[in-house]
C-alpha positions as CSV (number, residue, x, y, z in Angstrom):
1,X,52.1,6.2,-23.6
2,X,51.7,8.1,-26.4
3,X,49.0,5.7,-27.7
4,X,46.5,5.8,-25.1
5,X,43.8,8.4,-25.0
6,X,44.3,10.4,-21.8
7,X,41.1,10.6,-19.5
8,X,43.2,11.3,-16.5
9,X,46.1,12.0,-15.2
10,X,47.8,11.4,-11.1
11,X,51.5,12.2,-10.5
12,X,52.6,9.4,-8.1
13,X,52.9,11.9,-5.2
14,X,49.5,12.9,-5.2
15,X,48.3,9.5,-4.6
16,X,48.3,8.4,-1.3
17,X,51.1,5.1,0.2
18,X,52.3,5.8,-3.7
19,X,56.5,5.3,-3.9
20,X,58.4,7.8,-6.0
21,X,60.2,6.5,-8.8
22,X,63.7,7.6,-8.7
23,X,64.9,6.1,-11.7
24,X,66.0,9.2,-14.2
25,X,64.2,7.4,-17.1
26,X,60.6,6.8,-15.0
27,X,58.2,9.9,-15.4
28,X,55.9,9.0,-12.0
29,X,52.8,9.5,-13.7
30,X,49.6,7.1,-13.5
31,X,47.4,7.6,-16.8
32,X,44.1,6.2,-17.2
33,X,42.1,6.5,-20.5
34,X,41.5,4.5,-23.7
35,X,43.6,1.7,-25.5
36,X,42.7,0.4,-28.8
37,X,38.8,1.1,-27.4
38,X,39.7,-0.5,-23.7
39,X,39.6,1.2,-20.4
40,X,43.2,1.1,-19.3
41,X,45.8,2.1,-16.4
42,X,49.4,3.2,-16.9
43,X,51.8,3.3,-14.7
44,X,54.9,5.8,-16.4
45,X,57.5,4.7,-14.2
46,X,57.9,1.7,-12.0
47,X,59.7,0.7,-8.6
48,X,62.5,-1.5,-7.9
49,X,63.9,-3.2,-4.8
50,X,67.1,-2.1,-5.4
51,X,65.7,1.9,-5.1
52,X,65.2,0.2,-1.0
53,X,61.6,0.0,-1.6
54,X,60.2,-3.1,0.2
55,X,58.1,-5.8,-1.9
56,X,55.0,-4.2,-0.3
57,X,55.8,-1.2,-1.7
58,X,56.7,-1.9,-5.3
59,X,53.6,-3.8,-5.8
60,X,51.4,-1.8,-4.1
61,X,50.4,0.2,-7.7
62,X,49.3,-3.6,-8.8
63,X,46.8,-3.4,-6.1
64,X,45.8,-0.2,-6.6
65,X,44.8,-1.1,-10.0
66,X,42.9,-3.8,-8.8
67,X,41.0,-2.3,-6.9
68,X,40.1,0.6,-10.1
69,X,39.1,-2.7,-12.0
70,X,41.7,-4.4,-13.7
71,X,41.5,-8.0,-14.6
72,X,44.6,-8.3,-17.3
73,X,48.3,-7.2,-15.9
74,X,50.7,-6.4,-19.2
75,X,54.0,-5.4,-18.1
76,X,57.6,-4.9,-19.7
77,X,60.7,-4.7,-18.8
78,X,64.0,-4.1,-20.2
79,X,66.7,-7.2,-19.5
80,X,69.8,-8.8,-20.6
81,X,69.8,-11.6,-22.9
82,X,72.0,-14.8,-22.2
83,X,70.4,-17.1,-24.8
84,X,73.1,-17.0,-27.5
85,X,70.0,-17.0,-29.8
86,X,68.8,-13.6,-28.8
87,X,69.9,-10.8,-30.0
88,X,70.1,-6.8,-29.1
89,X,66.9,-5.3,-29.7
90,X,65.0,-8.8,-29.5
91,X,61.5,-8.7,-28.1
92,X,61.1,-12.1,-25.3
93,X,57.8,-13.4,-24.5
94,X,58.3,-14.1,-20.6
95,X,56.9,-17.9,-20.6
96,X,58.0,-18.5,-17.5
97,X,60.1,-16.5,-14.8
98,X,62.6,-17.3,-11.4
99,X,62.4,-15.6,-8.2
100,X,66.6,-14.5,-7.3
101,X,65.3,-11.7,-5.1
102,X,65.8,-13.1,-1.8
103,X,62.4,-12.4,-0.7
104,X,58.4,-12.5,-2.0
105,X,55.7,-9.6,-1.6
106,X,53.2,-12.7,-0.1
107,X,55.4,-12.3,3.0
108,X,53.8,-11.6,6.0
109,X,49.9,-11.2,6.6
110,X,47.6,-12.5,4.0
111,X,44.8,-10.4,2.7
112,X,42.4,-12.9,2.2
113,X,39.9,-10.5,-0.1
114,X,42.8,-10.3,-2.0
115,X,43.9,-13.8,-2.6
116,X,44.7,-17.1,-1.1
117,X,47.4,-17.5,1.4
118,X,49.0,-20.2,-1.0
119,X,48.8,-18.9,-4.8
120,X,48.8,-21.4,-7.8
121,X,51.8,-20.2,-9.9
122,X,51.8,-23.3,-12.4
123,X,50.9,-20.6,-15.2
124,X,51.9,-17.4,-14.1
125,X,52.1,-16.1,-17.9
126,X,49.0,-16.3,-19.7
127,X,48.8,-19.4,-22.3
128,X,45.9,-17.6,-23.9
129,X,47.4,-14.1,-24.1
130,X,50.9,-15.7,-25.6
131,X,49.2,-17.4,-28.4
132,X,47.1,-14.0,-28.8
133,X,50.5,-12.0,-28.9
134,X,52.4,-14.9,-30.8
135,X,49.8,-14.5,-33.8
136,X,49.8,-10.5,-33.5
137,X,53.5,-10.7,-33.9
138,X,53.1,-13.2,-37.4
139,X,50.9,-10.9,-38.7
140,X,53.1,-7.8,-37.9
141,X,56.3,-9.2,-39.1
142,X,57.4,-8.4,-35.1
143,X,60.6,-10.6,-34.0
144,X,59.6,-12.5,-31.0
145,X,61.9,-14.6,-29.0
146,X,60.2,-16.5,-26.0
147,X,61.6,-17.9,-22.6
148,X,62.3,-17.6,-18.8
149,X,63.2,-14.3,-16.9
150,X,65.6,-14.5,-13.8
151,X,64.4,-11.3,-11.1
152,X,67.7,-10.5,-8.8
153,X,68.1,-7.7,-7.0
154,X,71.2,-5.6,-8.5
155,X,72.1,-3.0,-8.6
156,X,75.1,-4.3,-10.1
157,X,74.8,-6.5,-13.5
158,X,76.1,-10.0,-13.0
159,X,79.8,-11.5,-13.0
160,X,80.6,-13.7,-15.9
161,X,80.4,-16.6,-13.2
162,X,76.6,-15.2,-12.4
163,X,75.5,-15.3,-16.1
164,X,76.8,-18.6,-16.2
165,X,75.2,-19.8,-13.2
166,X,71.9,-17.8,-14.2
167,X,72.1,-19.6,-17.5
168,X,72.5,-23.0,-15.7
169,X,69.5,-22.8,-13.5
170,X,67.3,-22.2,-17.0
171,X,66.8,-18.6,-17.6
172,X,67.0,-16.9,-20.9
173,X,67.2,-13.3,-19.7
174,X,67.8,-11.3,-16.5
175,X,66.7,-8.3,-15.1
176,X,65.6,-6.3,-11.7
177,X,61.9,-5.9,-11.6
178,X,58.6,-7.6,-12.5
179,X,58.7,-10.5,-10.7
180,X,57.0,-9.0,-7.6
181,X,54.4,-7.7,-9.3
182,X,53.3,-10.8,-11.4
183,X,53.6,-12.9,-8.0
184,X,50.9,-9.9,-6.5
185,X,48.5,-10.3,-10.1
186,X,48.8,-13.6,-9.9
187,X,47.8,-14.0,-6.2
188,X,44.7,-11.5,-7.4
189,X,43.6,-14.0,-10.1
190,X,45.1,-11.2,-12.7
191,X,45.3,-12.3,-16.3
192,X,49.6,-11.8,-17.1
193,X,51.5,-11.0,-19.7
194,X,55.0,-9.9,-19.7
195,X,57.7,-9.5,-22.2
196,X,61.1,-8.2,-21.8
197,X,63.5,-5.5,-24.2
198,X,66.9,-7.7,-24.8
199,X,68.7,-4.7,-24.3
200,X,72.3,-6.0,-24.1
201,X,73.9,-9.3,-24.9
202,X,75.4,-11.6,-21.7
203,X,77.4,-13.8,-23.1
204,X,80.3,-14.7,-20.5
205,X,82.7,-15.5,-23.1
206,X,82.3,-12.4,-25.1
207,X,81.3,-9.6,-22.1
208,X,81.7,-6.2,-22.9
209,X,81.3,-3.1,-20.0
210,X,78.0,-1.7,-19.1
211,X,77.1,1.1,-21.5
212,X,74.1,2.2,-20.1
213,X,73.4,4.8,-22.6
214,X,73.2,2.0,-25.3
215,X,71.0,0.3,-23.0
216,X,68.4,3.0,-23.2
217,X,69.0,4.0,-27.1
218,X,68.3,0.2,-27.8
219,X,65.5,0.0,-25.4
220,X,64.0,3.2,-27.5
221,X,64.7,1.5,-30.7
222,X,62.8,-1.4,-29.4
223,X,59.9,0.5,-28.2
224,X,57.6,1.2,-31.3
225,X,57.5,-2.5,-31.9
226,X,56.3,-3.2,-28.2
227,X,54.0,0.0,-28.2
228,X,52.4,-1.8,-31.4
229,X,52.6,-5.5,-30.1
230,X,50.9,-4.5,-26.8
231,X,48.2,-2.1,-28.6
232,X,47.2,-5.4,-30.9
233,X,47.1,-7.8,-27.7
234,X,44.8,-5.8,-26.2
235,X,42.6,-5.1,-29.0
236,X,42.6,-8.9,-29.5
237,X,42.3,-10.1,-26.1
C-alpha cells in the first residue's frame, strides 16, 4: 500500500453493505489514488467465508469497484504450497484455480447488467497479464513458481490425508479466499490476475504444526517482491 499515491481514503464502515474485516492482520481501509501513473483501488483487508460472511458478501467490494471503473482485478493471497517444488517464500502465478468451497457467489438471482447467468471460466487468469508478469519477473530477477490454487473453506488447515487428496485432484497450493472473487470479476468481464505467498510447505510426509507467526513473518518477507511485481504489471499492462 505504501506504493500508491493516496487520493482518498474510506474505512470499510463508512461505506455502506461494506463487511468488516475481522482478521487481526486486515486494516479495513479502501484506498484509491495512483499506481505506477494508473488510477487504482485498494482494498487493505479482505473477507473470508470462514469469518461467516456469505459469498454475496465477500465479493460485494469486487462489485463495488466495478462499478468506480475497474476493468483489471489483481489480487493475492497468502497459501500453502504442496508442490514439492515450491518453496517457503515462493511467489505462484495462479494459472488456474478449484472451487472446494461448497458453494459459488453466482448463486441465486442473476444481475444481468452485471453478467451472464452462465459465465465462461475457460481462462479465468489472464494469458496476457501472465506473460506480462512472467517477463517482469525475468527482468527483476523475481522467483516465480506458476500453478493451480484449491479455495476451501477452513478454518482449520488440512489433514495429511487432505493435502494428499488436494494434491491428487491437481492443485499446487491451497488457501481460503480468492476464489469468490475471481468467479464475480470474471462474471463482470474483469481482466484477472492472481498470485499467491507460499507461506508454509504441505508436504504430508514431512508436516510440521501450524506456526502462524511464521506464516506472517514469511508472508512479510515475501511482500517487497510482490509490491514490486504488481507495481511493474501494472505499469506494463
Amino acid at each position: 500500500m505504501g506504493e500508491i499515491e493516496k487520493e482518498n481514503e474510506l474505512s470499510y464502515q463508512d461505506i455502506p453493505y461494506f463487511p468488516i474485516s475481522t482478521v487481526e492482520t486486515h486494516a479495513g481501509k479502501l484506498i484509491l489514488g495512483k499506481l505506477a501513473g494508473k488510477s487504482v483501488v485498494a482494498m487493505q483487508g479482505r473477507f473470508h467465508y470462514y469469518e461467516g460472511y456469505s459469498m454475496q458478501e465477500i465479493t460485494y467490494p469486487i462489485r463495488v469497484m466495478k462499478v468506480l471503473g475497474i476493468h483489471t482485478l489483481v489480487i493475492s493471497n497468502a497459501a500453502g504450497g504442496m508442490n514439492p517444488l515450491f518453496r517457503k517464500g515462493d511467489l505462484m502465478i495462479i494459472d488456474d484455480h478449484i472451487n472446494l468451497l461448497g458453494d459459488n457467489p453466482l448463486v441465486g438471482p442473476n444481475i444481468d447488467e452485471f453478467g451472464p447467468r452462465f459465465p465462461d471460466m475457460s481462462e479465468p487468469y489472464s494469458k496476457r497479464l501472465i506473460g506480462i508478469a512472467e517477463e517482469v519477473a525475468l527482468k527483476e530477477k523475481i522467483r516465480l513458481q506458476k500453478g493451480v490454487f484449491v479455495a476451501v473453506s477452513g478454518p482449520n488447515l488440512e489433514t495429511r490425508a487432505e493435502y494428499r487428496f488436494l494434491r491428487s485432484i491437481g492443485a499446487d497450493a491451497v488457501g481460503m479466499s480468492t476464489v469468490p472473487e475471481v468467479i464475480v470479476a470474471r462474471h463482470m468481464g474483469l481482466e484477472v490476475f492472481g498470485v499467491s505467498v507460499i507461506t508454509d510447505e504441505c508436504l504430508p510426509d514431512a508436516l510440521q504444526p501450524v506456526d502462524v507467526p511464521d506464516i506472517i513473518r514469511t508472508a512479510n518477507e515475501a511482500q517487497p517482491r510482490l509490491t514490486l511485481l504488481m507495481k511493474k504489471l501494472i505499469e506494463n499492462s
